[in-house]
BAPAFI-296017 format. One record per residue: residue number from 1; residue in one letter; chain; x, y, z of N, C-alpha, C in turn. Coordinates in steps of 0.02 Angstrom, whole numbers, plus 50000, padded with zeros to 5 digits. Atoms other than C-alpha are relative to their C-alpha. Layout:
BAPAFI-296017
ATOM   seq   type   mol      nx      ny      nz     cax     cay     caz      cx      cy      cz
ATOM   NUM      A     A       X       Y       Z       X       Y       Z       X       Y       Z
...
//
This chain:
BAPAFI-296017
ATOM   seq   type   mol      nx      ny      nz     cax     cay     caz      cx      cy      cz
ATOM     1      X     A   49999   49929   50016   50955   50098   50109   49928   50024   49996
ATOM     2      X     A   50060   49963   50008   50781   50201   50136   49994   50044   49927
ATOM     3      X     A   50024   49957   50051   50698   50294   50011   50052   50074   50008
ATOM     4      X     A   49949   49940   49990   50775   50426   50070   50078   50027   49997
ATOM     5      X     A   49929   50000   50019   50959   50388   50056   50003   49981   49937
ATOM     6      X     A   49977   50007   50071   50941   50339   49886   49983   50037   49962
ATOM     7      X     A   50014   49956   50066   50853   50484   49824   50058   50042   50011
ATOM     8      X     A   49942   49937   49984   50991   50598   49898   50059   49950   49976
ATOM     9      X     A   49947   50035   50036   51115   50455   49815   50007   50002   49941
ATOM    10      X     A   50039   49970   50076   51030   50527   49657   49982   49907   49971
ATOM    11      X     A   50035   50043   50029   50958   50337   49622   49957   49986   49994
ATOM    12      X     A   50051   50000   50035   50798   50365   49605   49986   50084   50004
ATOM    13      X     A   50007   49921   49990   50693   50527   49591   49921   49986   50024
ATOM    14      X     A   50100   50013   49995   50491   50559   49663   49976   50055   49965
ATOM    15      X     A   50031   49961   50067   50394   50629   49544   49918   50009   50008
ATOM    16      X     A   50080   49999   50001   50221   50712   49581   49936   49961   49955
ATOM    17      X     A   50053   50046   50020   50072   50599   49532   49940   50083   49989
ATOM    18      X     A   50044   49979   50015   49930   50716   49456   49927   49950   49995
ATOM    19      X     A   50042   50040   49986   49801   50588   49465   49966   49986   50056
ATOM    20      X     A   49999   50041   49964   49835   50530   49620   49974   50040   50078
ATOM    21      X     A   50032   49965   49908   49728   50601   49786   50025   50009   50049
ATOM    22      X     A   49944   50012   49923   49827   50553   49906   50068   50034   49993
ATOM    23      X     A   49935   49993   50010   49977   50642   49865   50075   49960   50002
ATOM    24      X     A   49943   50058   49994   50104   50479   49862   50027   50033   49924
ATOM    25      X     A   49955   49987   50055   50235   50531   49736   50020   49943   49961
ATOM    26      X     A   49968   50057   50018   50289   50410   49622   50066   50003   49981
ATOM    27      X     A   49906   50006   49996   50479   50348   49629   50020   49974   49940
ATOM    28      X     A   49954   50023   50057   50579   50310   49480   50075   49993   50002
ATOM    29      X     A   49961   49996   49997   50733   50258   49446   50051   50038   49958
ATOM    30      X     A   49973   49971   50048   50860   50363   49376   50054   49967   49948
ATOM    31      X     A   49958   50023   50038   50997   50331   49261   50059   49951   50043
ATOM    32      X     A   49965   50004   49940   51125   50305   49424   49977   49909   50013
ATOM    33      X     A   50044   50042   50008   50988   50180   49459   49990   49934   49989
ATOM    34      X     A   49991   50056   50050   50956   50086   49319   50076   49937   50017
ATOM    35      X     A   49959   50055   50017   51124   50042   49312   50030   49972   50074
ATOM    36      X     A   49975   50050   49922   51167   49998   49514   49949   49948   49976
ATOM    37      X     A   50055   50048   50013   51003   49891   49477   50053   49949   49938
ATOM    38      X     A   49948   50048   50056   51114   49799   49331   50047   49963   50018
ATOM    39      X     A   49914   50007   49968   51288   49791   49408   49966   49930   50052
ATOM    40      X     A   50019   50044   49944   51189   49710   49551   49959   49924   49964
ATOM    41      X     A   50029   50066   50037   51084   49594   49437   50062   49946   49963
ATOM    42      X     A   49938   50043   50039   51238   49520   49352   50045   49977   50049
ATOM    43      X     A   49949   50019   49940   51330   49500   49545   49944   49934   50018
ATOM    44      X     A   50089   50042   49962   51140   49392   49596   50022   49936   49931
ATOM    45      X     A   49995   50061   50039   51159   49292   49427   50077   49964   50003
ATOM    46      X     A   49938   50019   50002   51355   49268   49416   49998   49955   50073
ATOM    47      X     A   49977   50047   49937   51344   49192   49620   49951   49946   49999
ATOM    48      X     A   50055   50064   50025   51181   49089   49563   50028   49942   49975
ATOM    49      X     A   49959   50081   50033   51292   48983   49444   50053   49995   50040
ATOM    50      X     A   49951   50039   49955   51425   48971   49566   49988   49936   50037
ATOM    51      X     A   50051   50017   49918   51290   48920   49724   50012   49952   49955
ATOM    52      X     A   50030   50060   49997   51225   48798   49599   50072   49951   49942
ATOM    53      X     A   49948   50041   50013   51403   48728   49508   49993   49913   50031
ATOM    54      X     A   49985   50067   49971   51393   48534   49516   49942   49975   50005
ATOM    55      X     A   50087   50032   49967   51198   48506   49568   49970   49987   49941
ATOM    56      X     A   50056   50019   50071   51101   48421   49442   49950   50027   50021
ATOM    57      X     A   50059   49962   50001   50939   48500   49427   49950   49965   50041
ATOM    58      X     A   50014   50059   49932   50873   48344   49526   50004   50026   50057
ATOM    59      X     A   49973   49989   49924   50967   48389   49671   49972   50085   50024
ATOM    60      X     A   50003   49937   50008   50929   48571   49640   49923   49998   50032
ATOM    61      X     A   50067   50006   49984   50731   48511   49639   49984   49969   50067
ATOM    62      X     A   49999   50026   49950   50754   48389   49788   50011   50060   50095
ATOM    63      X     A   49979   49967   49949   50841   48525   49892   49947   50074   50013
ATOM    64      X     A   50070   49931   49988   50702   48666   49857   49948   49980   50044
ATOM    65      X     A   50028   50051   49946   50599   48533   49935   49986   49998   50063
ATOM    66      X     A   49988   50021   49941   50679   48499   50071   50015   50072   50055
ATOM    67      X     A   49985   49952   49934   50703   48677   50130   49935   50034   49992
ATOM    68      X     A   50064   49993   50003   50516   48720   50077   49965   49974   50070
ATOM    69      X     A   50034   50038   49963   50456   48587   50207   50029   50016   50061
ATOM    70      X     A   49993   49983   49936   50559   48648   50342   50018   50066   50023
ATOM    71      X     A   50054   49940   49968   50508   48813   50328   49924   50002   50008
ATOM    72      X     A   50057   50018   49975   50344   48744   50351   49992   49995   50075
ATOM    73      X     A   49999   50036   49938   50392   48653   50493   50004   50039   50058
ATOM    74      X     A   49982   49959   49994   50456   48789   50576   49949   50056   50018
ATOM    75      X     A   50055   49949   49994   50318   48921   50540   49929   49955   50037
ATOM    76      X     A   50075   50048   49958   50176   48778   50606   50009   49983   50061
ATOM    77      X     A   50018   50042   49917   50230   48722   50791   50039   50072   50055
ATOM    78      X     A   49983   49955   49982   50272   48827   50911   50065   49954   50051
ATOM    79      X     A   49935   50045   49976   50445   48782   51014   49986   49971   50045
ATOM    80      X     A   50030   50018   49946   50428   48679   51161   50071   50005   50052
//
């Protein structure tokens, strides 16, 4: 969603900067907002403990690891 569909979604609002030279408005969120921002934070944590149901923290650390290194791998060679 652009800036723009969410201010006309009334979830945030831009709000003239007096300070600020450049005329960049600064965005806030509104009430609307706030709480999509919530709803959504509690859908992100609730599928977190699903994802990680069962994984010891081991496996949890092993597997951060292992997909760390092959997004390395990945970003360093080029394909052949």
């Amino acid at each position: 969603m652009t800036a723009h569909r969410t201010e006309v979604a009334g979830l945030v609002v831009r709000k003239p900067e007096s300070s600020n030279t450049r005329m960049n408005p600064r965005v806030e969120l509104t009430d609307a907002g706030r709480a999509l921002f919530h709803r959504l934070l509690l859908a992100v944590v609730a599928f977190d403990a699903r994802l990680r149901t069962g994984l010891a923290a081991e496996e949890i650390d092993v597997l951060s690891s292992m997909l760390t290194r092959l997004r390395s791998n990945i970003a360093s060679t080029e394909p052949t």
